[in-house]
Each structure stands twice: as structure tokens, then as C-alpha cells.
LOTIVEX-633270 format. One line per 3 residues: number of its first residue (from 1); their letters; for each residue x, y, z of C-alpha. Coordinates in steps of 0.2 Angstrom, whole numbers. Layout:
LOTIVEX-633270
NUM = A = X Y Z; ...;
This chain:
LOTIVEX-633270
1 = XXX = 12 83 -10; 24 67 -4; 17 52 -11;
4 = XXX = 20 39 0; 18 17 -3; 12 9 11;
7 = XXX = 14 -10 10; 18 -28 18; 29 -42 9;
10 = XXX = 37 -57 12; 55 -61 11; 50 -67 -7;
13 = XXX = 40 -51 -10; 24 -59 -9; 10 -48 -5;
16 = XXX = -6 -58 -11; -14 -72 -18; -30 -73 -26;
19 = XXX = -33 -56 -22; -30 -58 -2; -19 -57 11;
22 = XXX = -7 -73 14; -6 -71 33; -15 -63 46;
25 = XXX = -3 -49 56; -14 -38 66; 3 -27 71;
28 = XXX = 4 -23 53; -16 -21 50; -13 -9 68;
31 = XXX = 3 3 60; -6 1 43; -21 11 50;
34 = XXX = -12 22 61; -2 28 45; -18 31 35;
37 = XXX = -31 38 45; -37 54 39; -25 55 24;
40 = XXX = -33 52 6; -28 34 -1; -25 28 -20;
43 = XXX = -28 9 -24; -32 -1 -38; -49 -9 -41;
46 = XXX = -42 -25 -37; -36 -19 -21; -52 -12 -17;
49 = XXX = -62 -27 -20; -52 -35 -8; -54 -25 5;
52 = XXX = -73 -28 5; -80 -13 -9; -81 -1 3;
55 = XXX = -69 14 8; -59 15 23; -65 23 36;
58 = XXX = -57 41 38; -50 40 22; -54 49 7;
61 = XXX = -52 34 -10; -47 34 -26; -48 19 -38;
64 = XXX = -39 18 -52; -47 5 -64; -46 3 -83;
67 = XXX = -64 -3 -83; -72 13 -88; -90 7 -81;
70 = XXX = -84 5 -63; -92 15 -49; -89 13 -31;
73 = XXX = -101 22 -18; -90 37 -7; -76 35 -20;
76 = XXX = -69 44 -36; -63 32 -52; -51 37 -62;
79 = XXX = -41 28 -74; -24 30 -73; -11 37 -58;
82 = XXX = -7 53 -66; -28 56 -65; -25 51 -46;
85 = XXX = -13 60 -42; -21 77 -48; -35 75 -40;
88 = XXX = -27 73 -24; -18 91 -29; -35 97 -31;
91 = XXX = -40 90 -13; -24 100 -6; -20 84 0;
94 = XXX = -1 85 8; 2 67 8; -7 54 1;
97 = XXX = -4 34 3; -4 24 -11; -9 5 -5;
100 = XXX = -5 -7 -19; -8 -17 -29; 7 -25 -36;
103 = XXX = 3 -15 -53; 0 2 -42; 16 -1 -33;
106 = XXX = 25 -7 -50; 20 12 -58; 22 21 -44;
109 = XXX = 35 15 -36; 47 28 -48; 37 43 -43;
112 = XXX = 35 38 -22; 44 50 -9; 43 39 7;
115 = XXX = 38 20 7; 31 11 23; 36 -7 21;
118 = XXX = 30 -20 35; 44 -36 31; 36 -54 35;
121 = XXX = 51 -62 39; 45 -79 30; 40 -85 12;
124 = XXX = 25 -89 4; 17 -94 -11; 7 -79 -19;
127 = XXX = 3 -72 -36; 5 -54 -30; 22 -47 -29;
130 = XXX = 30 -31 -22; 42 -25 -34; 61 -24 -31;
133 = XXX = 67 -8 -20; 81 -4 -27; 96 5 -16;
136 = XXX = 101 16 -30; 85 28 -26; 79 23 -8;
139 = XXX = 87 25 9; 81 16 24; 78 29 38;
142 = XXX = 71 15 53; 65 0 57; 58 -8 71;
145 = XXX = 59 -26 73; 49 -36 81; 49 -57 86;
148 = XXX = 32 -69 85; 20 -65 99; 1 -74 101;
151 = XXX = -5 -63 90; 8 -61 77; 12 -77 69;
154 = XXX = 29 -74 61; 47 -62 64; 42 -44 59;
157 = XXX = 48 -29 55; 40 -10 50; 56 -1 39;
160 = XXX = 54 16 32; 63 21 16; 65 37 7;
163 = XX = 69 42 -9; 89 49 -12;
């Protein structure tokens, strides 16, 4: 199973703030979907909450939450990523996208095959952070980079990396 991060972050590595989105890029939101569609997804609770307590559409979820009372309606809750990552073995899943948040990405990002990184060329205040990729273990295979447009408020660019 390759266990692939999926995520967008500033040049500082910002991600969020107050459990939201900092700008509104509906090329990544378009890539984002056209990576996960139809393939089982792994978030954190906070990650779902922000994403309206509902699943995706077309995409099998599982929460990770510490809170050992949470449910969520056409989802599985587990409570750890090991727990998550099993049960996406069970499901025969062969990839399965791991979409944040910053403590997701911080455990997982040891154990990741492929990452997906959409770069906003810009800074931001956040409280959300995308932890460091470190060259040691990741290649960058492509990227596509992209100027401002009417829709797409700042310099952009969708970079994939894999593990060495």
C-alpha cells in the first residue's frame, strides 16, 4: 500500500489558522480532488471538522481522534495512525492519501511514500504548520509552476516528491 501526503503550504509552511484554510486557491482545491477521488483518505478529527463534519464525496474516511467518544456518520474512528493504516490494509486499499493535519503530517511524514505538495509562493500568519521535508529522504520527481490568474490569487506550484 503507498501511503501518500497530500498537502498545500506557504513558503513559511503555513497550512492553517484557527482550523481553516488561509487563502482560497481553487487550482489546488481542483488537483486536490482530482488526486483523491475514489481513493480511501486518513485525517485527523480537526481536519475533519474543518472540512464541514462530513466525508468527501468518493472517498472512503478515517479519523484519527484521541477522543475516544467521537463518531462521525459514513466514517471509521480510530485512534491512532497505525490503527489507520491497518484498516486501510484490510480495505485492500493500494494507495491511500493522508491529508493532514499538521500533527498527521508530523507522524506520518517518516512512514509516507509519495507526497503531493501544492507551494503558495507567499507567507502568512497561521497556527498550522507543515513540517520540514527533509532532502536526506525525499526526491522531488516534477513540479508544475504556475503564475497568479483571476482565480488564483498568488504564484503556485504542485511539486511531487518521493521517498529515496
Amino acid at each position: 500500500m503507498t501511503k501518500i501526503i497530500i498537502a498545500a503550504k506557504s513558503d513559511n509552511n503555513v497550512i492553517g489558522k484557527s482550523n481553516d484554510l488561509v487563502w482560497h486557491m481553487p487550482a489546488d482545491l481542483k488537483f486536490f480532488k482530482s488526486k483523491t477521488r475514489g481513493k480511501l483518505v486518513i485525517m485527523g478529527r480537526k481536519t475533519f471538522a474543518s472540512i464541514g463534519n462530513k466525508p468527501l464525496p468518493g472517498r472512503p474516511t478515517i479519523i484519527i481522534t484521541r477522543n475516544p467518544e467521537f463518531t462521525a456518520e459514513e466514517c471509521r474512528v480510530v485512534n491512532n495512525i497505525d490503527k489507520a493504516f491497518e484498516l486501510a490494509e484490510q480495505d485492500g486499499a493500494d494507495e491511500v492519501y493522508i491529508l493532514g493535519g499538521a500533527q498527521i503530517y508530523e507522524k506520518t511524514i517518516g512512514s509516507a511514500d509519495k507526497m503531493f505538495i501544492t507551494e503558495i509562493k507567499s507567507t502568512f500568519e497561521g497556527d498550522a504548520f507543515f513540517p520540514e521535508i527533509d532532502k536526506n529522504y525525499w526526491v522531488e520527481v516534477s513540479r508544475e509552476t504556475f503564475e497568479p490568474d483571476e482565480k488564483n490569487k498568488y504564484p503556485y506550484a504542485f511539486v511531487e516528491y518521493h521517498r529515496k
